[in-house]
C-alpha positions in Angstrom: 5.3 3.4 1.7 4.6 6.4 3.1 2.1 8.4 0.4 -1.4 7.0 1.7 -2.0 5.7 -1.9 -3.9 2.9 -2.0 -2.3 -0.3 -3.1 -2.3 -3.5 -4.7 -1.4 -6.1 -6.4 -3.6 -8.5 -8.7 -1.4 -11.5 -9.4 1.8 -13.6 -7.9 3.8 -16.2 -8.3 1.8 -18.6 -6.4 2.2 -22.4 -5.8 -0.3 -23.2 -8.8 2.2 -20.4 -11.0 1.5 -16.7 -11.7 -2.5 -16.7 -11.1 -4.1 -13.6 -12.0 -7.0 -11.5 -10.3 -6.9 -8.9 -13.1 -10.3 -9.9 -14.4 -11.5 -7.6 -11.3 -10.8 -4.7 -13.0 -13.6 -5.0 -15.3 -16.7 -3.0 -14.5 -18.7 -2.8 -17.2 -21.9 -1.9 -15.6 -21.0 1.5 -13.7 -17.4 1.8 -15.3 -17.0 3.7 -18.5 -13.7 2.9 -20.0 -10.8 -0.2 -19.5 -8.3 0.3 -21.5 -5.9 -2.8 -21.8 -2.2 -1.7 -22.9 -0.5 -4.4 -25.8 3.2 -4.2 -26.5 6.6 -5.6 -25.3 8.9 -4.5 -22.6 10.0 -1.3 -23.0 7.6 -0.4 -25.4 5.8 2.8 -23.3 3.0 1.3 -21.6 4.5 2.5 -18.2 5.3 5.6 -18.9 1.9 6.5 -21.0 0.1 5.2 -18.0 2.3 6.9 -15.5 1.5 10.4 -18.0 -2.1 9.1 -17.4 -2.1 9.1 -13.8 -0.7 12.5 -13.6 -3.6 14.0 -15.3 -6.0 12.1 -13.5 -4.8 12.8 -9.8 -4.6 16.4 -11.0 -8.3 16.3 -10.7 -8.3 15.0 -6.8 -9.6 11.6 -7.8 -10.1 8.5 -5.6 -7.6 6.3 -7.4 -6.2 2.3 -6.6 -2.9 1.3 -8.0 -2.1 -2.2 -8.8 1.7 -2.7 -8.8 3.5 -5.3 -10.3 4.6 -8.3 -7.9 7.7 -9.1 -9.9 8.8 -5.4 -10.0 6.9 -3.2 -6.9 8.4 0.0 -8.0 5.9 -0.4 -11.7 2.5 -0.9 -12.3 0.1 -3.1 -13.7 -3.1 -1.1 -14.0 -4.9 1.8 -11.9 -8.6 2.3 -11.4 -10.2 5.7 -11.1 -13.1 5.5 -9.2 -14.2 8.8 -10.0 -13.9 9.2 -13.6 -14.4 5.1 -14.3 -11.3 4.6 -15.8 -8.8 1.6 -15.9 -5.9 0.8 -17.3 -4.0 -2.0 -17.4 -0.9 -3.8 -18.6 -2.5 -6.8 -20.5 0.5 -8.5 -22.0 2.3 -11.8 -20.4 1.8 -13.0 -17.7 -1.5 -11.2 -17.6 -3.2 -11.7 -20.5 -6.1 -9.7 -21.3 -8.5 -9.2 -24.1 -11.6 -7.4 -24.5 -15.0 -8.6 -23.6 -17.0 -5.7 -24.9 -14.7 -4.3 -27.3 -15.3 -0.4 -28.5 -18.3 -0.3 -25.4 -16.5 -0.6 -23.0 -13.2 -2.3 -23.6 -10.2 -0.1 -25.5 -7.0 -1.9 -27.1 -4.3 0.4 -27.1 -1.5 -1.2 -29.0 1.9 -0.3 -28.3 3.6 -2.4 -30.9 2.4 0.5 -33.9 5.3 2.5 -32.3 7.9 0.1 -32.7 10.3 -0.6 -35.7 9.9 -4.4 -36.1 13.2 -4.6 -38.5 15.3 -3.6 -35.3 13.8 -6.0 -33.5 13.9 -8.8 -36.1 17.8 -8.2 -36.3 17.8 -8.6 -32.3 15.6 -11.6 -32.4 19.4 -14.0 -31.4 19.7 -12.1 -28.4 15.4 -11.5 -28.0 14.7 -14.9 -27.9 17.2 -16.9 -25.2 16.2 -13.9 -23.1 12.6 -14.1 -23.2 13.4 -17.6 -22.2 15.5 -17.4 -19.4 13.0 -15.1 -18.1 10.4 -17.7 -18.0 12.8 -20.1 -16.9 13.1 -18.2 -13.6 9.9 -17.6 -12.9 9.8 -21.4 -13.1 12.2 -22.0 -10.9 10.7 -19.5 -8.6 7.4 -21.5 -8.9 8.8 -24.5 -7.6 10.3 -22.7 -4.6 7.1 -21.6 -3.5 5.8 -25.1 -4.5 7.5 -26.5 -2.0 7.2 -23.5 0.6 3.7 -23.7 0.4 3.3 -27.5 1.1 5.3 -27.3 4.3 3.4 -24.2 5.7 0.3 -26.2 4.7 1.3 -29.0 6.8 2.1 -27.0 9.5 -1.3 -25.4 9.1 -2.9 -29.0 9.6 -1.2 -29.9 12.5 -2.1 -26.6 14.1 -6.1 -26.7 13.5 -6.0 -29.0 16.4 -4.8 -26.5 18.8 -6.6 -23.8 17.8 -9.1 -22.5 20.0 -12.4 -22.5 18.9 -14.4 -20.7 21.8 -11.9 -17.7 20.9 -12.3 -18.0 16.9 -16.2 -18.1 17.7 -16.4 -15.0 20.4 -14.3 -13.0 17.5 -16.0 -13.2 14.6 -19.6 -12.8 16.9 -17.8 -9.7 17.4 -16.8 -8.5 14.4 -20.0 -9.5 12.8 -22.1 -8.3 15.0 -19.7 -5.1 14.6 -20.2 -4.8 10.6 -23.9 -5.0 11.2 -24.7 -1.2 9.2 -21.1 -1.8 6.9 -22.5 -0.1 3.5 -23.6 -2.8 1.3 -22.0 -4.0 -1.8 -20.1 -6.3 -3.6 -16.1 -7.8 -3.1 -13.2 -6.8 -4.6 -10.3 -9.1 -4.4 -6.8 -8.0 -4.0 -3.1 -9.0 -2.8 -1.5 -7.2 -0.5 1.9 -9.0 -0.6 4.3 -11.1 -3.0 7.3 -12.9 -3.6 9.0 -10.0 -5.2 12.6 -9.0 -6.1 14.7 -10.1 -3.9 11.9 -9.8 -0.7 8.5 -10.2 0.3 6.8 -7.2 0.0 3.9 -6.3 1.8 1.5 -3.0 1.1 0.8 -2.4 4.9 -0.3 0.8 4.3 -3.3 0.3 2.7 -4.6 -1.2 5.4 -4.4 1.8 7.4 -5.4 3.9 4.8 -8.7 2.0 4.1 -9.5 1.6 8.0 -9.5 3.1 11.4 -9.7 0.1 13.6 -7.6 -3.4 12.9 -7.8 -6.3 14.4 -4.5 -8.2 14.1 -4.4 -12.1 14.2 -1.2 -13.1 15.1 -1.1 -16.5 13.5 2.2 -18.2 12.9 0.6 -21.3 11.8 -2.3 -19.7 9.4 -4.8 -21.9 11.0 -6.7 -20.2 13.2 -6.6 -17.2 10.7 -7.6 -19.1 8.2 -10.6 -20.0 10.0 -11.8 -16.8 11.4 -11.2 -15.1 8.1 -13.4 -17.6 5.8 -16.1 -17.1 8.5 -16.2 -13.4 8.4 -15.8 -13.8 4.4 -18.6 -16.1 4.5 -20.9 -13.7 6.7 -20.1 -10.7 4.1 -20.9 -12.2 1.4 -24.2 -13.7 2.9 -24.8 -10.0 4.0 -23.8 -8.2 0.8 -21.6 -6.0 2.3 -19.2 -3.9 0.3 -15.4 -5.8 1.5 -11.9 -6.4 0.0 -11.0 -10.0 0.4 -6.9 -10.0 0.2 -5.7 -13.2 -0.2 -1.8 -14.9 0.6 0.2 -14.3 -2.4 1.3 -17.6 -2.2 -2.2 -19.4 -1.5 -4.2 -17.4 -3.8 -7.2 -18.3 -3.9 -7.5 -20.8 -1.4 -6.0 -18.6 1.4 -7.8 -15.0 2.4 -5.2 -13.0 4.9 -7.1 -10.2 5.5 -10.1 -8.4 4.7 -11.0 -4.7 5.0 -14.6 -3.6 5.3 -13.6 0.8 3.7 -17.3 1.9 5.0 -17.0 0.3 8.4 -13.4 1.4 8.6 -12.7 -2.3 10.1 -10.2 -4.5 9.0 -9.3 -8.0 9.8 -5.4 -8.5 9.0 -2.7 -11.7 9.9 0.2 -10.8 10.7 2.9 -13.8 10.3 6.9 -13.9 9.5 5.9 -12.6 5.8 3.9 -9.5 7.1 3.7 -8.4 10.2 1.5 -5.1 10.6 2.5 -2.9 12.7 0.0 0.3 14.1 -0.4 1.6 18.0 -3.9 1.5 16.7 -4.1 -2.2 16.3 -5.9 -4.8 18.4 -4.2 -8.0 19.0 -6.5 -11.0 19.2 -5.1 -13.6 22.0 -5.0 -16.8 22.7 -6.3 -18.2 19.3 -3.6 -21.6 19.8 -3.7 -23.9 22.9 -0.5 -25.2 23.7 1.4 -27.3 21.3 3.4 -30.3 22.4 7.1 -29.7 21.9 7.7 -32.7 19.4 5.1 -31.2 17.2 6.5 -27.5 17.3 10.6 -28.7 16.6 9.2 -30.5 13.8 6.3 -26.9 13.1 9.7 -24.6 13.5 11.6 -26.7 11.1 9.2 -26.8 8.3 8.7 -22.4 9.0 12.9 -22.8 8.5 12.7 -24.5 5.4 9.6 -22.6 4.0 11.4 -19.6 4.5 14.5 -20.6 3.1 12.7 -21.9 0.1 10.9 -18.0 -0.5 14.2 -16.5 -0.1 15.5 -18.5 -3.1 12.2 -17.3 -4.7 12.7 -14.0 -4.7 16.4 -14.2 -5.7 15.1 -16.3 -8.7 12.5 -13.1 -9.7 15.2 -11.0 -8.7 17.3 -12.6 -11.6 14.5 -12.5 -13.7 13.8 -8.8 -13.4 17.5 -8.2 -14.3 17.0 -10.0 -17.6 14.4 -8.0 -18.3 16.1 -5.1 -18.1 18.1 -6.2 -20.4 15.6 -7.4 -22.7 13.5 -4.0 -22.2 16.6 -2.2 -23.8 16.7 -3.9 -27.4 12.4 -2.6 -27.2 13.4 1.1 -26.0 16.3 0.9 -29.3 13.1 0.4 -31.5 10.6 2.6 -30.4 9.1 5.8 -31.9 8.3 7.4 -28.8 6.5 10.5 -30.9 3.9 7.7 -32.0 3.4 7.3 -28.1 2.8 10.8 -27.4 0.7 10.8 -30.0 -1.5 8.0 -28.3 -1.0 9.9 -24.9 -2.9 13.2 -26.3 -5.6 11.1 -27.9 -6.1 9.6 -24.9 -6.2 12.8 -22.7 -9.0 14.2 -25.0 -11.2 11.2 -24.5 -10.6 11.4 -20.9 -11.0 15.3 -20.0 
């Protein structure tokens, strides 16, 4: 990613299943609008939103996008911070519905544009698809199940070794360093997911949000884990305004990094899954003592295995995302895309 847009994501497949962060978009108090797209696959809600974005970056707006983890190249929702807009996708897996419908909350529903008699005469081939779908997102699941309780072993074992003096001196540091951060409240984001066919990882935003990281090179994810939740700790106790990101896999008992946008300071872990990479960067040392060799062959072969096991993951969502291509054409066959521009100009008046 090269663009400097800010990105993320607000929900994975995660060892507990997909778990959602998209509550977050809601801002009620200082937003003015959230309006939550309903409709199938392939029934416009991209491409409106996509048609939305374009007129709202036309006005140089601070905007976040929030991509989809089973398919990076869509999105989910957007937030613009400048007009108090969002938008979001809020069918399956991410289910939303309005809490302060009209006020503030706006369902937009796609299905008006579709013809449902095309659909009910696809419904044979509709139906087994939806399914398989789920199915490999299921099976996807249970790979990172399994993933997850190895690298949380290895995580265990390591929390012995890790060296507290350093983890201590570091987040002194950092707090001490945060001491005028603006205050605020926290947003939490992903940065990274099991996605088609790889892990991908929105480094970019972290450089886009900050002008000074400080990379924990943590294979294990217990030292990180440790310094993290201490620095979370000491910005929610201060209030500051912070982005908590959390493992995409671990979500939400995990945070990976967090980025302080007022300080221009963030805190990032870099480990086989994402590994940051920026001249800029400073490398925090000698977080892990020694570990005895019988403890790391066993360490290694459980990183193996856990790897092995995301690999499969990620093929499984690949699948997944083919079948819904395929299920996304029998939706685009039965939609009135006039109806949808229709919705699109409506929109665009509220909005200008």
């Amino acid at each position: 990613m090269t663009d400097n847009k800010i990105k993320f994501l607000l929900g994975s497949n995660t060892k507990r299943g997909f778990y959602p962060l998209f509550d977050e978009l809601r801002d009620p108090i200082e937003g003015k609008h959230l309006y939550i797209l309903k409709g199938g696959p392939g029934s416009g809600k991209s491409s409106l939103m996509k048609r939305v974005i374009k007129l709202l970056e036309g006005k140089k707006h601070s905007m976040e996008y929030i991509h989809c983890a089973s398919d990076p190249k869509s999105l989910d929702a957007f937030i613009d911070y400048d007009a108090g807009i969002s938008m979001v996708d809020g069918t399956s897996p991410h289910i939303m519905d309005p809490k302060y419908p009209g006020a503030y909350d706006h369902i937009i529903n796609m299905g008006e544009c579709w013809d449902n008699k095309k659909l009910i005469e696809n419904k044979k081939e509709i139906i087994p698809l939806s399914n398989s779908i789920s199915s490999c997102h299921n099976m996807a699941t249970s790979c990172i199940k399994s993933a997850a309780a190895l690298l949380d072993n290895n995580m265990i074992i390591a929390r012995s070794y890790t060296n507290h003096d350093t983890v201590k001196d570091f987040t002194e540091k950092i707090i001490k360093e945060l001491k005028d951060s603006k205050k605020g409240k926290e947003r939490k984001r992903l940065l990274s997911a099991v996605s088609v066919g790889e892990t991908v990882f929105f480094g970019d935003t972290i450089t886009s949000l900050s002008t000074k990281q400080y990379i924990i090179p943590d294979k294990w994810g217990a030292a990180s884990r440790l310094i993290l939740s201490k620095i979370h700790e000491a910005a929610k106790a201060h209030s500051l305004d912070h982005i908590s990101c959390y493992c995409s896999i671990q979500t939400p008992d995990k945070i990976d990094h967090i980025i302080f946008p007022s300080a221009g300071v963030a805190i990032s872990t870099a480990n086989v899954f994402h590994n940051v990479k920026d001249k800029k960067q400073q490398i925090i040392e000698d977080i892990i003592k020694p570990i005895p060799n019988m403890e790391m062959e066993q360490m290694n072969l459980h990183l193996d295995k856990a790897k092995e096991l995301i690999s499969t993951a990620s093929r499984h969502i690949e699948r997944a995302k083919l079948l819904h291509d395929d299920l996304e054409a029998f939706y685009v066959e039965a939609m009135d895309f006039s109806k949808v521009d229709a919705i699109y100009e409506k929109l665009a008046r509220e909005i200008s």
